[in-house]
C-alpha positions in Angstrom: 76.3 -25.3 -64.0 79.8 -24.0 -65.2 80.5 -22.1 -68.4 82.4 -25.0 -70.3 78.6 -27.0 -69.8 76.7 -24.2 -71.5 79.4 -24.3 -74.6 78.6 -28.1 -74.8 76.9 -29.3 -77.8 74.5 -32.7 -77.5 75.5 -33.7 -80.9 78.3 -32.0 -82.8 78.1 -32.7 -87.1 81.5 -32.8 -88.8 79.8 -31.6 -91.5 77.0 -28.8 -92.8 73.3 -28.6 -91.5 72.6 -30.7 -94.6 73.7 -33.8 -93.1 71.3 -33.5 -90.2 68.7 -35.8 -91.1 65.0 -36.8 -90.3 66.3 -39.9 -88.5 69.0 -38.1 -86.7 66.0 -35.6 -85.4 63.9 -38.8 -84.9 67.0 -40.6 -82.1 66.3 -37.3 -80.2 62.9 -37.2 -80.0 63.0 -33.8 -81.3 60.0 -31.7 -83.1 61.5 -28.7 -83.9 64.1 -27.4 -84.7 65.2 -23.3 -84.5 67.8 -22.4 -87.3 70.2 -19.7 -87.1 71.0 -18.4 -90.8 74.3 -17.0 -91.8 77.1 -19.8 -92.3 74.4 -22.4 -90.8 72.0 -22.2 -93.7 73.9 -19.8 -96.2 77.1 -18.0 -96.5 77.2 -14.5 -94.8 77.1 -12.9 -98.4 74.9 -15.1 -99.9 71.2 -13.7 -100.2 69.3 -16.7 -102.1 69.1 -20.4 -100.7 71.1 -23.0 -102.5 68.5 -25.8 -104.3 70.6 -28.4 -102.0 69.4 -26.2 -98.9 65.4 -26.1 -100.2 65.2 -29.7 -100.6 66.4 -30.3 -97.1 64.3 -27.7 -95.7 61.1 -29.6 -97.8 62.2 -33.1 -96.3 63.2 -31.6 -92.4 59.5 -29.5 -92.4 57.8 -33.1 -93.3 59.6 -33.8 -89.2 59.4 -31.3 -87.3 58.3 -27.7 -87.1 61.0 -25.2 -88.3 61.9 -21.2 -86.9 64.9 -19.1 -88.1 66.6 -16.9 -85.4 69.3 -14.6 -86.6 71.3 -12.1 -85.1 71.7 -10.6 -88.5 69.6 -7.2 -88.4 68.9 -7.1 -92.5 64.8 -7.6 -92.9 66.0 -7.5 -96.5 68.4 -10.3 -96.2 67.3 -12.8 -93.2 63.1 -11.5 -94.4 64.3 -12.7 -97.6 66.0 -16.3 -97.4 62.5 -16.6 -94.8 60.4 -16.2 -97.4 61.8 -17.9 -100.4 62.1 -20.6 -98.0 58.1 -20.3 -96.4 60.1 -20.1 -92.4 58.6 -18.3 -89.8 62.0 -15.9 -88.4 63.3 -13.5 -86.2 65.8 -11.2 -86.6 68.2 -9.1 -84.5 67.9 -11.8 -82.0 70.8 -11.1 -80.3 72.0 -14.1 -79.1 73.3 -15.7 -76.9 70.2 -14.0 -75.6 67.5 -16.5 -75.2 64.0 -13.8 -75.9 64.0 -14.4 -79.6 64.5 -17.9 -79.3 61.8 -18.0 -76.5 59.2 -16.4 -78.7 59.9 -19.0 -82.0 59.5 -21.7 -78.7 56.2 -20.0 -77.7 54.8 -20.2 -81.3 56.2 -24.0 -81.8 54.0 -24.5 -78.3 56.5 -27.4 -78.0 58.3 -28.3 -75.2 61.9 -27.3 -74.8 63.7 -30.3 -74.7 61.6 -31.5 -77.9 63.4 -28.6 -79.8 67.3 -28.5 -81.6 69.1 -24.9 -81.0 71.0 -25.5 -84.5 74.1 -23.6 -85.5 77.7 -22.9 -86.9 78.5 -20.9 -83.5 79.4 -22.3 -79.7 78.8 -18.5 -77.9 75.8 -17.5 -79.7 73.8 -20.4 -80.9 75.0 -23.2 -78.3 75.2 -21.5 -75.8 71.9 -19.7 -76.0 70.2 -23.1 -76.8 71.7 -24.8 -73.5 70.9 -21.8 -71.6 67.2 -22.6 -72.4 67.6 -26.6 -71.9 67.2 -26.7 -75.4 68.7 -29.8 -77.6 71.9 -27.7 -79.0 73.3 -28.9 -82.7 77.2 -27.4 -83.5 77.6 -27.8 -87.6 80.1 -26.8 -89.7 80.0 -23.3 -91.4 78.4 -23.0 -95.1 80.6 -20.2 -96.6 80.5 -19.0 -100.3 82.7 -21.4 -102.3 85.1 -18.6 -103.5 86.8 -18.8 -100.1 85.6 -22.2 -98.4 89.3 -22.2 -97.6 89.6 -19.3 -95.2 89.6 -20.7 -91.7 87.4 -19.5 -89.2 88.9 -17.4 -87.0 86.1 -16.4 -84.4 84.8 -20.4 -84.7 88.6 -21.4 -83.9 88.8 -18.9 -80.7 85.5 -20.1 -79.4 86.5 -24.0 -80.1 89.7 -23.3 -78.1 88.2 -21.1 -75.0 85.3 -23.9 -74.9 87.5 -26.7 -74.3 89.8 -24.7 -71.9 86.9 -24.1 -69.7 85.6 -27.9 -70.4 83.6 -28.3 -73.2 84.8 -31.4 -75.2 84.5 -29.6 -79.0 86.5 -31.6 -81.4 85.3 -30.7 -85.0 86.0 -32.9 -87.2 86.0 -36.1 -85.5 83.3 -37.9 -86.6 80.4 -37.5 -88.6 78.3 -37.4 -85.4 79.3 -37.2 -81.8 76.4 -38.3 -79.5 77.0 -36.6 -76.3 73.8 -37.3 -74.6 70.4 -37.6 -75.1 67.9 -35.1 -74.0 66.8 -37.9 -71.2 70.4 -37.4 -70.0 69.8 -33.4 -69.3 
């Protein structure tokens, strides 16, 4: 498998992690889902969870099983939003290494394929998800609304090195872009 396969997405949302919803997970067949935290589920400064991102937490868990993996080394921060939230986590996961992510898989005791990788980044969170043969979900950043109109410079540089080496990223395309689904892998 080439690197421009592991950048590859199975379903890219042109908008937040709020607009995956219980029937989106249902099409996959997926149980759980692992979350990465900072610009997935809050901005990087942001230490409390928005009411909008409780309630879907509250509907997803009533689906499928839920983990947070950061790469974010706070306990105080990532420990934090866990907690208010009642989410298993790890921190300092590291990724695109897959350990972490392997341990919230082991304590799901769900198969791999039956589990979404979901997250804001293509060489951290996509690309550790694919390397596991997870399901792998690409949203669009939460950032703090005091600059929602900075770009994403990092995001921008992956989005462009991805598609050079193959990956078809296009943000903002469509509301969903169906790839394939995990029958396909």
């Amino acid at each position: 498998m080439d690197l421009g396969s592991f950048l590859q997405p199975d379903l890219i949302l042109e908008d937040s992690v709020l607009t995956l919803t219980p029937e989106i997970v249902q099409t996959y067949g997926l149980k759980g889902l692992v979350l990465d935290v900072d610009e997935t589920l809050v901005p990087f400064t942001v230490m409390e969870v928005s009411p909008e991102l409780r309630a879907w937490i509250e509907k997803m868990r009533q689906f499928v099983d839920l983990w947070l993996v950061s790469n974010n080394l706070s306990e105080a921060r990532i420990g934090g939003i866990a907690r208010s939230l009642d989410l298993p986590y790890y921190l300092g996961a590291g990724k695109p290494s897959r350990r972490k992510i392997r341990s919230a898989l082991e304590q799901m005791n769900l198969p791999v394929h039956q589990v979404g990788m979901v997250g804001d980044r293509l060489f951290t969170d996509v690309l550790a998800g694919n390397r596991l043969g997870m399901f792998t979900v690409l949203v669009e950043p939460i950032v703090h609304p005091g600059v929602a109109v900075r770009k994403h410079p990092i995001r921008n540089i992956e989005v462009l090195i991805s598609e050079f080496l193959g990956a078809s990223i296009k943000p903002k395309q469509h509301r969903v872009t169906k790839l394939h689904k995990p029958s396909d892998k």
